[in-house]
C-alpha positions as CSV (number, residue, x, y, z in Angstrom):
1,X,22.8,17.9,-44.1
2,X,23.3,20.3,-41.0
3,X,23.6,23.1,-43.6
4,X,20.1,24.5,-45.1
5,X,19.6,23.9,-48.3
6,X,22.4,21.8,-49.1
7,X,22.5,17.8,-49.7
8,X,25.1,15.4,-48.9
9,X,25.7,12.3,-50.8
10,X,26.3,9.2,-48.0
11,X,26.9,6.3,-49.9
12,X,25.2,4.1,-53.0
13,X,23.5,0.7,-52.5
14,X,22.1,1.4,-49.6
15,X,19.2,-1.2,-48.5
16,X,18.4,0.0,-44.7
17,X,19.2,2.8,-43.2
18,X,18.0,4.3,-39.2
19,X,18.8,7.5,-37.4
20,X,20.2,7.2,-34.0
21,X,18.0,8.4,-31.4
22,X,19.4,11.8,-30.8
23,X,19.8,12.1,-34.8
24,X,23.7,12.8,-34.4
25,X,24.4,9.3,-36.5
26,X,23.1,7.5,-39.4
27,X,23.6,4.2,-39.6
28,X,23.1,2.2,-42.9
29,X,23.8,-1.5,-44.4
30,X,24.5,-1.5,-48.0
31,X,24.5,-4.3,-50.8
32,X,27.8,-6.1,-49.6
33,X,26.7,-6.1,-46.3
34,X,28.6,-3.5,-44.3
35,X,27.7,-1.8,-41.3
36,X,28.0,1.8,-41.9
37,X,28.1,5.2,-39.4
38,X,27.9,8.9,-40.7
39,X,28.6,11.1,-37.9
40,X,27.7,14.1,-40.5
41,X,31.6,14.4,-41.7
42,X,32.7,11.1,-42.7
43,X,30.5,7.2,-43.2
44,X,33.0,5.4,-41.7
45,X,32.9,1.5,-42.1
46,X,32.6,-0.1,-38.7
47,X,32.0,-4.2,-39.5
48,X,31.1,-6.3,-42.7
49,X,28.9,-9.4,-43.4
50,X,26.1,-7.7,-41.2
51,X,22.7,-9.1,-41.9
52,X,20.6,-6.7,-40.3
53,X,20.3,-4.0,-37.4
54,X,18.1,-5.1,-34.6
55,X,17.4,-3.1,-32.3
56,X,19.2,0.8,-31.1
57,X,19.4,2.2,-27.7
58,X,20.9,5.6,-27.2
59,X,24.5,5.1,-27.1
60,X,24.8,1.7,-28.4
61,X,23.8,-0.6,-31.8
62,X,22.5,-4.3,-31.6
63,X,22.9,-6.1,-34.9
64,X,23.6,-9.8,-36.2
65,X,26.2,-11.0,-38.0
66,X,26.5,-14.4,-39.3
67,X,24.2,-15.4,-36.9
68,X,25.6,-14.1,-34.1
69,X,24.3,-11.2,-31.8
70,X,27.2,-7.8,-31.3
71,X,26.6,-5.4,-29.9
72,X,29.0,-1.7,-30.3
73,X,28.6,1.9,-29.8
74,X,27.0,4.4,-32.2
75,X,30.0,6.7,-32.1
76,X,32.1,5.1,-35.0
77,X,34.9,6.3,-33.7
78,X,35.0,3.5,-30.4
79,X,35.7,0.1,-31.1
80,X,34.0,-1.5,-28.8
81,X,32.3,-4.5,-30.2
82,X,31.1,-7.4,-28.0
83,X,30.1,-10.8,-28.6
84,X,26.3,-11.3,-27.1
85,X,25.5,-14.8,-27.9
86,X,25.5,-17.4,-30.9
87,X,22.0,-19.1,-29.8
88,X,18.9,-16.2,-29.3
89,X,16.0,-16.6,-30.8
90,X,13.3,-14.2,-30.3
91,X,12.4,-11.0,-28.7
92,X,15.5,-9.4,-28.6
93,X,15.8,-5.8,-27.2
94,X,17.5,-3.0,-24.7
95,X,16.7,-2.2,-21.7
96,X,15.3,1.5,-21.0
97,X,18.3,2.5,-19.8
98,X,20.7,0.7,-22.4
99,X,22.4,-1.1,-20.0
100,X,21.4,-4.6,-20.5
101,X,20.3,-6.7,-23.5
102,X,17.4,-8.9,-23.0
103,X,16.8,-12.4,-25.3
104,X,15.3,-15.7,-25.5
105,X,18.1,-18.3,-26.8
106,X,17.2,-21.0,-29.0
107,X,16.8,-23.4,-26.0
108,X,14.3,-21.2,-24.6
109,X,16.2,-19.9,-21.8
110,X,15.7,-16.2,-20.8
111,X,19.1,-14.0,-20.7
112,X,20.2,-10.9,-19.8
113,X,23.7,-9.5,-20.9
114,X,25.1,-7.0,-19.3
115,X,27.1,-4.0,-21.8
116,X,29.5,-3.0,-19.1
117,X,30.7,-5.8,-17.3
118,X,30.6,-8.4,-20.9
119,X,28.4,-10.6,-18.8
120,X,25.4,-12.7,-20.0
121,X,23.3,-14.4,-16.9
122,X,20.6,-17.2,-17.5
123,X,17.4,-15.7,-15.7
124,X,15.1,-18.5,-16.3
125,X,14.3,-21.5,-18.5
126,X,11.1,-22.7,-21.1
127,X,10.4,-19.3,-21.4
128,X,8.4,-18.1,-24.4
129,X,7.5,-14.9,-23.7
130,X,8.7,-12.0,-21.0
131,X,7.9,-8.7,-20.3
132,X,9.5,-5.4,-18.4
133,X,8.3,-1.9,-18.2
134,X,11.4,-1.0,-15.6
135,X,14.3,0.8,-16.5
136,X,17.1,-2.1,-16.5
137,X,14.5,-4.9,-16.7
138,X,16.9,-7.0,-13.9
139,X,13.3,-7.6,-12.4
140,X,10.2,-8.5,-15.0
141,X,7.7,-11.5,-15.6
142,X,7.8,-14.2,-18.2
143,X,5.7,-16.8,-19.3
144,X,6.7,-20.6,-19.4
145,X,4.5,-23.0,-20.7
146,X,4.7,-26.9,-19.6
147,X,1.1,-28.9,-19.6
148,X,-0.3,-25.5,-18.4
149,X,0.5,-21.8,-19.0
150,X,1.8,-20.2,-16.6
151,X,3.4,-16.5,-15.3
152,X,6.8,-16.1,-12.9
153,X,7.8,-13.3,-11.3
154,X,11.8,-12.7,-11.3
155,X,13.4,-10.4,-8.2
156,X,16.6,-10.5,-9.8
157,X,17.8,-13.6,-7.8
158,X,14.9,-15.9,-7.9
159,X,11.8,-16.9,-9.5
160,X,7.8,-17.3,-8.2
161,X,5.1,-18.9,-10.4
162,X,2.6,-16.1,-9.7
163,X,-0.1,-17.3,-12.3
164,X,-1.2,-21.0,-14.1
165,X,-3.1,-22.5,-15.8
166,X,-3.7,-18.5,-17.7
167,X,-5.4,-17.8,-21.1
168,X,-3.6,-14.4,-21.2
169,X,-1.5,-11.8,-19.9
170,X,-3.3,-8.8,-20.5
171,X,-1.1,-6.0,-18.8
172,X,1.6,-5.6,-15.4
173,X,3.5,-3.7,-13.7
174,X,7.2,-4.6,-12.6
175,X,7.5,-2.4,-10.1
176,X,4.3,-2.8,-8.2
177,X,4.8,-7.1,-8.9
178,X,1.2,-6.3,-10.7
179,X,-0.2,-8.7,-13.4
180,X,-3.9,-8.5,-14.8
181,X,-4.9,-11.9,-16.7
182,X,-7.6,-13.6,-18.1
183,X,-8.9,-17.2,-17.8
184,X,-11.3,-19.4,-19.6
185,X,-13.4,-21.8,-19.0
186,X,-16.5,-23.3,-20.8
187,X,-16.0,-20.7,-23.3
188,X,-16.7,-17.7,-20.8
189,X,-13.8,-15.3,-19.8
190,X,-13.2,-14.2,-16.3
191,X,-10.5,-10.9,-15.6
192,X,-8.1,-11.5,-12.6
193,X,-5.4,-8.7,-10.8
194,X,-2.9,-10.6,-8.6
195,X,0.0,-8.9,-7.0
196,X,3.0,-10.6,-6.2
197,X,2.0,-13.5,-4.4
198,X,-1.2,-12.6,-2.8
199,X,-4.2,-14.4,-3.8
200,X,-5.6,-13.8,-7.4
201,X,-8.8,-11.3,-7.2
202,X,-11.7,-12.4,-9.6
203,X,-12.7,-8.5,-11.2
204,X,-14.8,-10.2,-13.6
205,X,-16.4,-13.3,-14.9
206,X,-18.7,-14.8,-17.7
207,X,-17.5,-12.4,-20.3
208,X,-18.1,-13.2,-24.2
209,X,-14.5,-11.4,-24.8
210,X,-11.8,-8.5,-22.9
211,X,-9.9,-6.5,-25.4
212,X,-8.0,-3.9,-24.0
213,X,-6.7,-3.6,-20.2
214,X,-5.4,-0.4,-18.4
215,X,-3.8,-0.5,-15.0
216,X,-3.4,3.0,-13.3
217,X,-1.3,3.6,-9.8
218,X,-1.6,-0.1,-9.4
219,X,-5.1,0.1,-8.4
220,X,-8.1,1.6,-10.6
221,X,-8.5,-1.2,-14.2
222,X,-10.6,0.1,-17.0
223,X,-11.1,-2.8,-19.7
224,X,-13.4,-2.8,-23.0
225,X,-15.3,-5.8,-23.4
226,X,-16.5,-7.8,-26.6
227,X,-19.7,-5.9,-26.2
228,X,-17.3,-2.3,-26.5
229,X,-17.9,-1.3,-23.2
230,X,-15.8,-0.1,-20.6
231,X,-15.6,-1.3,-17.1
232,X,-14.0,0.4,-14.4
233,X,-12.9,-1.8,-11.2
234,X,-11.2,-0.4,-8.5
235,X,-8.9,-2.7,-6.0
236,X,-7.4,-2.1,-2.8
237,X,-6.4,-3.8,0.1
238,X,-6.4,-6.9,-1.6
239,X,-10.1,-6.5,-2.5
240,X,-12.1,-5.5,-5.8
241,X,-14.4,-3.1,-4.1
242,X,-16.2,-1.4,-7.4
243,X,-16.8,-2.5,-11.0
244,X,-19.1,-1.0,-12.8
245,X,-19.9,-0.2,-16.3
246,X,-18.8,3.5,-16.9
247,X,-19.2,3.5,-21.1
248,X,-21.0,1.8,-23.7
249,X,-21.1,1.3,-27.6
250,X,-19.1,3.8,-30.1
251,X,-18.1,6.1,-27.1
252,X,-15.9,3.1,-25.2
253,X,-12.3,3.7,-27.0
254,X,-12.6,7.2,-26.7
255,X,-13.3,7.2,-23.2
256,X,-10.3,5.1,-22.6
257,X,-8.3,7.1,-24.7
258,X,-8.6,10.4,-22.5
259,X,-8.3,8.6,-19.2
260,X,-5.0,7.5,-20.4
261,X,-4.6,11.1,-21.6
262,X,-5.5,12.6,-18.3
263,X,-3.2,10.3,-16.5
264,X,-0.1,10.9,-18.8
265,X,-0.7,14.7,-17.9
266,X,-1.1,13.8,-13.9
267,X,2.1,11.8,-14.0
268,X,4.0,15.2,-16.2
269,X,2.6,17.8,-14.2
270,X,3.0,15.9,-11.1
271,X,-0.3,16.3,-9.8
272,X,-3.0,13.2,-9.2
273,X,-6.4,13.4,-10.4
């Protein structure tokens, strides 16, 4: 409870609860299936036969319901509940800014519903995987997968195969139109950067293994081999122009960890390194 030292009872046969993100609500399913909301005075009841709570954003609750997607607000008190769709399948989430639900139907179409306007919009089709790092994720890439594998670019109106014939997607940047990916061939790994729909740049080739890629200001890529070391490569105007090995054995993660640590710090203090 608000109050120190003092304990409220919520309710009894309670099997999931989460906090909204500002902690004002609680929201909780119980035994029989209802969707509950304490707003720290009252646990109001707000739907029933709910099978689980997927995903929260900050003013609104995702959750299924004989298996169906609804979305409503946190605030108990609004009854706003919309239908999102009968038919998703996997990765299910907000956007950043809560505005837009993003899911892969059963079909494997790629859709994005629209709170606000009640609107759902087919975006793309055989898609298996997607991925946004931008605020209403109305621009992202996603993977479809045919004979080959291969990576799209969507501008909000249209799509652009950007990659084939790909191994894996190892990190991007929606904003910039920035993948990194990895090929193989012969059993060897090679590292490519592409942006939008320039010509892929080869950073690196006849690798045993890549584990982890880091893209900063859309131009300097540090990435740990199998052999834990870290290689910086730098690329602009469409060329790689360095790569170089800048760590080696046990001291590899950690030097990746505090150049992410610097550049968090750049990007709050405003300053560049």
């Amino acid at each position: 409870s608000k109050a120190k030292d003092e304990t409220t009872k919520i309710g009894t046969d309670i099997v999931n609860y989460l906090f909204s993100l500002d902690d004002k609500y609680i929201i909780s399913l119980d035994r029989d299936d209802n969707l509950k909301i304490y707003n720290y005075k009252d646990n109001i009841k707000v739907d029933k036969n709910v099978s689980s709570v997927i995903a929260i954003s900050e003013d609104d609750l995702l959750y299924e319901k004989e298996n169906t997607l609804y979305v409503r607000s946190i605030n108990p008190k609004k009854n706003d509940k919309l239908k999102v769709t009968e038919e998703y399948d996997t990765n299910v989430r907000f956007s950043e800014d809560g505005k837009n639900i993003i899911y892969i139907d059963n079909s494997k179409e790629l859709h994005l519903f629209n709170i606000s306007k009640d609107e759902d919009t087919k975006l793309a089709e055989n898609v298996t995987k997607y991925y946004c790092d931008t605020k209403s994720c109305e621009k992202l890439f996603y993977e479809s997968k045919d004979d080959i594998k291969s990576i799209y670019y969507y501008d909000g109106k249209d799509s652009t195969r950007v990659a084939k014939d790909i191994y894996n997607l190892n990190t991007y940047d929606v904003e910039k139109k920035i993948i990194i990916y990895t090929k193989v061939e012969n059993g060897q790994y090679s590292l490519y950067f592409q942006k939008g729909t320039n010509e892929s740049l080869l950073i690196e080739n006849d690798l045993q293994g890549i584990r982890e890629v880091k893209l900063y200001d859309g131009k300097d890529v540090y990435f740990t081999t199998s052999e834990n070391e870290v290689v910086y490569a730098q690329v602009s105007n469409n060329r790689v122009r360095v790569v170089k090995t800048i760590a080696e054995a046990s001291k590899s993660l950690d030097y990746l960890k505090s150049v992410e640590i610097l550049d968090q710090r750049a990007n709050i203090d405003g300053n560049k390194i």
